[in-house]
N, C-alpha and C positions, 0 to 999 in steps of 0.2 A: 171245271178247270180251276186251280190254284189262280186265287188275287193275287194281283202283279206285287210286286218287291214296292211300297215305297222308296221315293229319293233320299228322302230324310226323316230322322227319328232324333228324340233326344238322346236315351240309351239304348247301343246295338249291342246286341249277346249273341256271342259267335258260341254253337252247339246247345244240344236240347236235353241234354243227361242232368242227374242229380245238382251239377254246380250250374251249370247254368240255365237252369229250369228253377231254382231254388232264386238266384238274384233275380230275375225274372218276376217272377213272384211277389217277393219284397218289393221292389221299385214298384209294382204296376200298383198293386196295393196303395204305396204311398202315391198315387194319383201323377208319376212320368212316365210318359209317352215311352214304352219299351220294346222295342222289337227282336224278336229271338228268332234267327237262321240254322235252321238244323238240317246238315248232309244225307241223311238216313230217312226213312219212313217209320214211324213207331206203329204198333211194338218191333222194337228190334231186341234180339237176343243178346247177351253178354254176361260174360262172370265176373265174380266178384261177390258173390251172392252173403257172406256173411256182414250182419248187420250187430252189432252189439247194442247193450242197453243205455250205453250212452249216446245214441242216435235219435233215443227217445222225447226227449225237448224239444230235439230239432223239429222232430215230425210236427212237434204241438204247434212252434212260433209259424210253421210254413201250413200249417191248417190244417195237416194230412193224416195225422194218427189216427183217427177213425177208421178212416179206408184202409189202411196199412194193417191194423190189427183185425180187420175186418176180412181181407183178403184171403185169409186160410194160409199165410204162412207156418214152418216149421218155427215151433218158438227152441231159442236154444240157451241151454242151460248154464255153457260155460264150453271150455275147451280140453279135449286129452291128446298129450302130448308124447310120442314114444321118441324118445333119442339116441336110443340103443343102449344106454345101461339104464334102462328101467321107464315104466310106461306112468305118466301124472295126469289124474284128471285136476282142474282147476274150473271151480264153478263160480261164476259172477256173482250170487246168494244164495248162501246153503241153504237160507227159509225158503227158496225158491220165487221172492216178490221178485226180483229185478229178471227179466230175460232177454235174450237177443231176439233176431230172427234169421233165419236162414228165407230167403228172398226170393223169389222168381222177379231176377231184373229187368225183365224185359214186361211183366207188371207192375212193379215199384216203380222202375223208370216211368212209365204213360201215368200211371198216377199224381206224378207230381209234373209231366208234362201237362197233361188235362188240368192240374192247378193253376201253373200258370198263365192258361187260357182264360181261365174261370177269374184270375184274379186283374185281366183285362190285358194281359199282354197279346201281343202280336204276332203268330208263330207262323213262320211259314218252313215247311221241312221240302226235300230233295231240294233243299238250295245249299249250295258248297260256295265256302269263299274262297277266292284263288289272289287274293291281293291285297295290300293294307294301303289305302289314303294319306298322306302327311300334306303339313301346310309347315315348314322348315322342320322342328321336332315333333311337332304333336302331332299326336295320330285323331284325324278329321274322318277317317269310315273305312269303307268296305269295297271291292270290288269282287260279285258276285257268277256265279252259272248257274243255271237248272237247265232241266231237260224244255223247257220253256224259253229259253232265251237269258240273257248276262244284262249285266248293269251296276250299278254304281252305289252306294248308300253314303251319304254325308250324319255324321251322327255329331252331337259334345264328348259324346263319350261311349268308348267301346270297353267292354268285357269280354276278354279271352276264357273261355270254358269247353273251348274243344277237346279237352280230354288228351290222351297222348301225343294228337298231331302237335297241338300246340302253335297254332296257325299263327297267333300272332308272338308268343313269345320268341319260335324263328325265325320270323321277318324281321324282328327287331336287334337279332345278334344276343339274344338273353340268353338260350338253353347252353344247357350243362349237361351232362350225360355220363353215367361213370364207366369206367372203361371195362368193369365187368357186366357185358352184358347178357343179362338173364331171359331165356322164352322158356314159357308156361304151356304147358302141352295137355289141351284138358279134353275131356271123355266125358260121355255122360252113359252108367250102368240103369238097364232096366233089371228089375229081378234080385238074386242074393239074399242074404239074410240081413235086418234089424241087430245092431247090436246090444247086450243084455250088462254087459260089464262096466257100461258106463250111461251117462241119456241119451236117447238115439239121436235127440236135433243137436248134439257137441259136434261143433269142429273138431276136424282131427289136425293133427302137425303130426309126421315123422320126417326121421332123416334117415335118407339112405347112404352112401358111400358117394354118390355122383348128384346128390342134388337132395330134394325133400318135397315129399308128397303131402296135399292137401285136398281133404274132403268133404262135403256136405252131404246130406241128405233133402230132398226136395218133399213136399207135401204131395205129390202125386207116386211118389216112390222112387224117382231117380234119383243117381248118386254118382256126383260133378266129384271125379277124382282127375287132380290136375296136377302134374309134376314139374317141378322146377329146376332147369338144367343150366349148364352154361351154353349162350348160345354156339359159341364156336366149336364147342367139344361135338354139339349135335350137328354142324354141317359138316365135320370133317368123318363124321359116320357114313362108314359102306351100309349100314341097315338103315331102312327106311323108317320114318316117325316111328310110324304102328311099331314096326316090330321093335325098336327100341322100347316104346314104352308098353309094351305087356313085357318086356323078358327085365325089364324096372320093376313092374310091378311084382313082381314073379317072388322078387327079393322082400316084400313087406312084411313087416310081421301085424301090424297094426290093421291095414285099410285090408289086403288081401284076403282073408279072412272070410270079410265080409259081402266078396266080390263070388261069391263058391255059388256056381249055380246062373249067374249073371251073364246079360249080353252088351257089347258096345253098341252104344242106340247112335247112329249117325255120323260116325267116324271123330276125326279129331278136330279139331281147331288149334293154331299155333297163335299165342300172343305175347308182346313183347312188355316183359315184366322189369326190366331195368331201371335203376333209382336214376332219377333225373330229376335236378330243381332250374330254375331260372336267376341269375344274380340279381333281376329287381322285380319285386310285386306287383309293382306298380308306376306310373311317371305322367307322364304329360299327354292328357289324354285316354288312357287306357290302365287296364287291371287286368289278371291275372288271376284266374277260379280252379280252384281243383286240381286236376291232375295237369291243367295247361299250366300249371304255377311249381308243382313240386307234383312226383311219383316217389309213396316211400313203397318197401318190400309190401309184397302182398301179403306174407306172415302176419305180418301186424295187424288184417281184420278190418284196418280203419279209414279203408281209402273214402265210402262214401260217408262215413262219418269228416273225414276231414274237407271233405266234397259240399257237403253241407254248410260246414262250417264256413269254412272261405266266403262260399255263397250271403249265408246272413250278414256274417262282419264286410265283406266286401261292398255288399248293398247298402249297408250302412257309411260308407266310407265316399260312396258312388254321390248318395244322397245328402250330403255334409257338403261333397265341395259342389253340388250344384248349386242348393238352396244356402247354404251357409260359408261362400267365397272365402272371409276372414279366417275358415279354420282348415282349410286346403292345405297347408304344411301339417299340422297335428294331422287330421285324416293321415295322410300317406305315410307319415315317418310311420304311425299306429301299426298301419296294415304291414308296411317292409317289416315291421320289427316284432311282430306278434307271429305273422306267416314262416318268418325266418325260423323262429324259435320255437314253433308247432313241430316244422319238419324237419329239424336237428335233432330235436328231441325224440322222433319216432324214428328217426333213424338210427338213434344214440340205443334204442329198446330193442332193434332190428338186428344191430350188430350185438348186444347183450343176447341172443337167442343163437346166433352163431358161433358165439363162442363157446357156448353150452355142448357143440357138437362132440361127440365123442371119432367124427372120423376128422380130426383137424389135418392131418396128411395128407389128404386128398385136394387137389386142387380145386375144386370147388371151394369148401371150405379154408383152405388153406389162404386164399385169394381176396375170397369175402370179409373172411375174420382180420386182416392187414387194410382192410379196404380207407382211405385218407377221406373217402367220399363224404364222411361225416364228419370234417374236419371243423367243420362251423357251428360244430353243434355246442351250445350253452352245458350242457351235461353230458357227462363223459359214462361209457357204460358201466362202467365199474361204479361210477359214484351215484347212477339209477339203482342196482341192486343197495346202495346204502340207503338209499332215501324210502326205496318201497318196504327195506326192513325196518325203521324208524317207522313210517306209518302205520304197518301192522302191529309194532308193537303196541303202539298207544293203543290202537282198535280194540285190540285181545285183551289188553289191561284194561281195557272200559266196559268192555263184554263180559269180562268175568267177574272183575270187581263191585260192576256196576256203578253206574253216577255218580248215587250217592255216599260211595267213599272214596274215588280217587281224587286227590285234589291236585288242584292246578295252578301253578304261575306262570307267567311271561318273563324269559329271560331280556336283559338288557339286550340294544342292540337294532329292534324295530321301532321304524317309526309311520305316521301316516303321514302323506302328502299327497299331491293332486295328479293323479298319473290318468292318462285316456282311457276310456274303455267305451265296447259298441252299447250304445244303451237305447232301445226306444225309437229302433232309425236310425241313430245319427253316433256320430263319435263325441263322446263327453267328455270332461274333465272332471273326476271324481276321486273324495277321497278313496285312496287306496295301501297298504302295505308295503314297505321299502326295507329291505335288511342287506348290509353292505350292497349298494347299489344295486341290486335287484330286485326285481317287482315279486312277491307271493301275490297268488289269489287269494281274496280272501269272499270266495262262492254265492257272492252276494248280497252277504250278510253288512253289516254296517260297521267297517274296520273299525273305526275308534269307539265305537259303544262296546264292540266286544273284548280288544283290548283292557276296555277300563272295567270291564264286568272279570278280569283275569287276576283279581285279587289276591290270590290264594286259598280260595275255597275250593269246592267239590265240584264236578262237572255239571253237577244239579241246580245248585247255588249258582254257578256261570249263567245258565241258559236264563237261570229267572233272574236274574239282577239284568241282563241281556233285555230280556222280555219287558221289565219295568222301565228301563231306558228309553226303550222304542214304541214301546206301544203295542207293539206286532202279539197277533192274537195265536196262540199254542195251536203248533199244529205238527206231524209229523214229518210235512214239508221243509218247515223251520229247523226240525231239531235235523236234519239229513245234511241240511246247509250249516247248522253249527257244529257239527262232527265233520265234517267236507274241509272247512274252514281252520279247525282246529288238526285237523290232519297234516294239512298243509304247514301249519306252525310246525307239529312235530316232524315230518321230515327235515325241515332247517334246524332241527336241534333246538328250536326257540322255545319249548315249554319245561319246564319242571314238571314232573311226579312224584306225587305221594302217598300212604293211604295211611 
């Protein structure tokens, strides 16, 4: 029999997925008392399966990349994208070092559920919460069911990570929801063919006329072809799921193809793919992980990447205002204002992909592409496609030139001063990057040493006057973080080139 629910915990973590299996983790680690309630029994199944190569840190700081690349994942190479005037593949590195994975979630999930067991948290699953605690504003815990019996949890602090229910961001009057809303209608194929024209473990993206189909391929040989519709155009259909979506698929030029010969292993699954964020991160008493915080498009690849994300920096923010009361406003403005600006900006790359559609007529498209939902976003789409064409130029200019003759300055305009960031646990204040009041990342690396190492010399001459400053001993890690870093300069326009 399941150990009863204790009454009280320091940190309660409502859901047992990526985000909050992840803070979980963190805090038990740092030695508080953390309790994590999860509705499901794992392994539970779920899509979402594409994993990019920037998920890869993540796995390391939460202890998991061993098992994760251990597992027999599809490793994936990049993405091909058909939009009907013409089919792109885009690879994450042509050398092929950097990969994704394509995931069996319902193993990646228990993975890092089993971590944060392992890292001493508290997990008790088939427990669903049905109610939030307050003591005037702040939220004091949980009100609990299992198949076992109900009951109460008093916590200092809860973590919302329940994933789309968003248990506590709607009890709190937070969620947002956009008015276009999108279900995801996904199938899993046994059988068909490998394809030869691109890497087999690529994501696919197409667009169709009524929506856009996306693909994986699994390590056991299935292949999670999932279509994205509006949801009300599909309930106001005389034809039932299925037959909607084979006479969808019927139209592919891309995925179809590969489907020749294939069976649908276990029917369909309907899930509700609709961008929704929450107006606050964070407040009194509670936080906001993952997809309980913001759902961007599933196009964008990066849900449990930003799943993750949330999780480390949240745990870090969790862990500040316990043990470090005095920096409780820094924590939270941090979190409100880093989360915000994650998920404006994936939305800002979301709606840059919808515009690209070539069926803009269609109300799908026509709907999505007007959509105001990303009205908060710090970067606007059009001025993403400027900024990622400013970084690849530097890239190719440094690639082809090489180091040692492109030379570099720092245009007027940046400066360093102390701006937060998650460091080590906790929320710091560190030198950081400021150019007309906005913060640049500068990936790590030690802002003002590399500025002042921006003399006018050669990319070569940067890194080693860089390296003499700091001490830091040569390594390809290093040099990844001072191309990341200066990346980032050249999207704001902030560097000179020359050879």
């Amino acid at each position: 029999m399941t150990p009863s629910v204790p009454g009280h915990t320091q940190v309660l973590v409502i859901g047992g997925g990526p985000a909050g299996a992840g803070v979980a983790t963190v805090l038990a680690e740092a030695g508080i008392p953390t309790l994590l309630l999860e509705r499901r029994t794992f392994p539970r199944p779920r899509i979402g399966e594409s994993l990019t190569p920037k998920v890869t840190p993540l796995l390391s700081i939460l202890g998991v990349r061993e098992r994760v690349e251990g597992a027999g994942f599809v490793r994936m190479a990049g993405t091909t994208v058909d939009h009907g005037a013409g089919r792109e593949t885009h690879l994450f590195d042509p050398e092929g070092r950097r990969l994704g994975y394509q995931a069996d979630r319902a193993v990646f999930d228990q993975i890092l559920l089993q971590r944060a067991k392992a890292a001493g948290a508290e997990v008790h699953e088939e427990v669903k919460v049905i109610g939030v605690l307050r003591s005037g504003t702040r939220v004091v815990g949980v009100e609990w069911a299992s198949p076992n019996g109900s009951g109460q949890v008093e916590a200092e602090w809860v973590v919302d990570a329940s994933g789309g229910a968003a248990v506590l961001s709607r009890a709190l009057g937070q969620r947002r929801r956009a008015l276009q809303r999108t279900v995801a209608l996904a199938g899993y194929f046994r059988g068909g063919r490998r394809p030869t024209e691109h890497p087999p473990g690529n994501t696919l993206f197409e667009m169709i006329d009524e929506g856009w189909i996306w693909s994986v391929l699994h390590a056991d040989g299935r292949r999670n072809v999932t279509l994205g519709l509006d949801a009300a155009r599909v309930r106001a259909r005389s034809a039932s799921y299925l037959e909607l979506y084979h006479r969808l698929l019927e139209r592919s030029r891309l995925v179809a193809p590969l489907l020749v010969g294939a069976t649908l292993s276990g029917g369909l699954s309907a899930h509700d793919a609709t961008w929704a964020r929450s107006e606050a991160y964070a407040g009194d008493g509670w936080l906001l992980s993952g997809d309980a915080a913001s759902v961007i498009d599933p196009l964008t690849s990066q849900g449990v990447y930003k799943a993750l994300q949330s999780a480390i920096v949240g745990a870090a923010v969790v862990q500040t205002v316990l043990k470090r009361p005095a920096d409780r406003g820094l924590a939270l403005h941090y979190y409100q204002e880093s989360q915000a600006r994650f998920a404006a900006n994936y939305a800002a790359i979301a709606l840059s992909f919808y515009r690209r559609s070539p069926h803009q007529e269609q109300p799908f498209w026509r709907i999505r592409t007007q959509s105001s939902f990303a009205d908060h976003a710090d970067v606007a789409p059009a001025d993403l496609q400027v900024l990622a064409e400013r970084r690849r130029h530097f890239t190719e200019r440094v690639t082809q030139a090489g180091g040692d003759r492109v030379m570099l300055r720092v245009r007027p305009g940046i400066r360093v001063e102390p701006r937060p960031v998650a460091e080590r646990g906790f929320i710091e204040l560190r030198p950081g990057w400021v150019s007309d009041g906005a913060p640049i990342d500068s990936a790590g690396v030690d802002p003002g040493a590399l500025l002042q190492a921006l003399g006018g010399g050669t990319v070569a001459q940067a890194f080693e006057a860089y390296i003499a400053q700091t001490g830091q001993e040569r390594s390809s890690a290093l040099a990844r973080a001072l191309m990341i870093a200066l990346g980032n300069l050249a999207e704001r326009n902030l560097l000179e080139l020359a050879e």
